[in-house]
N, C-alpha and C positions, 0 to 999 in steps of 0.2 A: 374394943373400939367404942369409942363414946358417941351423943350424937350426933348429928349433923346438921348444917342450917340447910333448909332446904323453902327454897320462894316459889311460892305457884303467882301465877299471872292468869287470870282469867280473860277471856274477848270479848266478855259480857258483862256490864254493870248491874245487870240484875241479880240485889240480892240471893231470889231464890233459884238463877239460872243453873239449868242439869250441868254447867260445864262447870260453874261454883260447887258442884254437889261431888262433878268427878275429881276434881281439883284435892277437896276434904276424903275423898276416899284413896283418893293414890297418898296423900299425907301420911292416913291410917296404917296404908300397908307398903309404905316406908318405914317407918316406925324404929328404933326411936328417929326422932327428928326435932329441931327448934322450928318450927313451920307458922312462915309467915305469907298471909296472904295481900300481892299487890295491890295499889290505888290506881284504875287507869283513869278516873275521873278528871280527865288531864284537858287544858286550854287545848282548840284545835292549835298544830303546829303553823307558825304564818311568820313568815322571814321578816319582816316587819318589825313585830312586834317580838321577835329575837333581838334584833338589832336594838330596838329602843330600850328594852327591859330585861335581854337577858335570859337565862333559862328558869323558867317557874323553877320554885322551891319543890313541887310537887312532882317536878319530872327530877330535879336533884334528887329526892328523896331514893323514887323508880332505880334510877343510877345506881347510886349507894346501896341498894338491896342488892341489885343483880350482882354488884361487883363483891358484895360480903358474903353472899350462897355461897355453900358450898355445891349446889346446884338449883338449876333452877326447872320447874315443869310448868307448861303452858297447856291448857287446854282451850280450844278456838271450837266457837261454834261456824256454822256457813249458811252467810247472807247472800244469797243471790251466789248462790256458785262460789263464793271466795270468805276468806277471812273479815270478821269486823270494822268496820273504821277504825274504832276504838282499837283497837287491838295494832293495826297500822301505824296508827297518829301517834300512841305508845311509843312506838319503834323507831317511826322517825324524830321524833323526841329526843330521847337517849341516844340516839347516834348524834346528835350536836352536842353530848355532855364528853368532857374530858375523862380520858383514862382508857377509854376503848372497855366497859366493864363486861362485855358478852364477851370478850377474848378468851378462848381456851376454858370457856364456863363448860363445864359439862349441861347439856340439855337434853330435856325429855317433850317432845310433844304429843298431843291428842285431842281426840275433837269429841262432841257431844252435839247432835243434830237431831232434826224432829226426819227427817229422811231418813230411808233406808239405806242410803250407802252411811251412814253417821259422817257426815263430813267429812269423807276422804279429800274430794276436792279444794276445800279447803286449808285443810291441812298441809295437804301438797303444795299450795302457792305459799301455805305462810314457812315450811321448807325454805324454797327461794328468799322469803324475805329473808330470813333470818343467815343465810352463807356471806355476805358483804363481812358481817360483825367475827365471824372467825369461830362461833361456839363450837365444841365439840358437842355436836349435833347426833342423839342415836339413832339409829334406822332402823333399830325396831326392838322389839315387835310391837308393830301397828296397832294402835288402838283407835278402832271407829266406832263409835256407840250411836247405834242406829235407836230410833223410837226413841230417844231419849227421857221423853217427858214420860214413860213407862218402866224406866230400868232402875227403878229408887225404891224401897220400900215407905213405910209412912216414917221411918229412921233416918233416913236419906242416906240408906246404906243401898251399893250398889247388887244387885238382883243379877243373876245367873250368870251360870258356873263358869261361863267360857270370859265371861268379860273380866269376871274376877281373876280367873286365870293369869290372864294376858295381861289386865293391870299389876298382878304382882311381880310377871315376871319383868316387866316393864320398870318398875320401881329398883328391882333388885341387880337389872343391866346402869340403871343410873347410877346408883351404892357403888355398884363396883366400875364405871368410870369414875365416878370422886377419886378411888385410891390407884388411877393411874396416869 
């Protein structure tokens, strides 16, 4: 088997963001993979400015990745209880682009939060968001990375056993939705 594209989408535009960090380590242990990471540096969404201009090139772009993965992993941090704006505005974005591209996408999600629950809550509404789009969506197993700003080495490899775990087996339930 050869490799695979596989798009992570972070919730967080900060470069050095822990969910940017989990994103490159579920990459890792995906492996082999063509691994590209999203732009969500995206116009807010505003019907408006749809109508007058269209869909940014920058959410076309969004589109055309999710629709050429052969899967895709999301990892969302949690603001105030829920998913990112960013991370939102994303989604309602590409639901105005043609072709329906989360259709039947295989998806992986997880979260990275400064909390102790790691952004369960989160993660759980961004769930909902994402059932309208059709992805094949996995349920598990859950990855909530608590203390996040603690679970990195100075490598920005992800730190103990059990996360690690649960991120591989996580990667290797996505692998094997791809080939069904």
């Amino acid at each position: 088997m050869g490799s695979h594209s596989l798009l992570g989408i972070s919730g967080s535009l900060r470069g050095g963001s822990t969910n940017r960090k989990l994103l490159r380590e579920a990459a890792r242990l995906f492996d082999p993979a063509d691994f590209t990471e999203a732009d969500l540096n995206l116009p807010l969404y505003y019907g408006d400015a749809e109508a007058a201009d269209g869909i940014p090139p920058a959410v076309q772009i969004l589109a055309d990745q999710i629709a050429a993965a052969d899967a895709v992993v999301i990892s969302t941090p949690e603001y105030n209880k829920g998913p990112s704006g960013v991370l939102k505005n994303a989604l309602d974005w590409v639901s105005r682009t043609k072709g329906a591209p989360w259709k039947d996408k295989p998806v992986a999600v997880m979260s990275a939060a400064a909390g102790r629950a790691g952004g369960e809550r989160a993660q759980m509404i961004l769930r909902g968001f994402l059932v309208p789009f059709r992805p094949r969506l996995l349920t598990g197993p859950e990855l909530h990375l608590a203390d996040s700003g603690n679970a990195f080495d100075g490598d920005d490899r992800l730190t103990g056993e059990l996360y690690l775990k649960t991120l591989g087996e996580l990667m290797q339930a996505l692998k094997a939705e791809i080939g069904r």
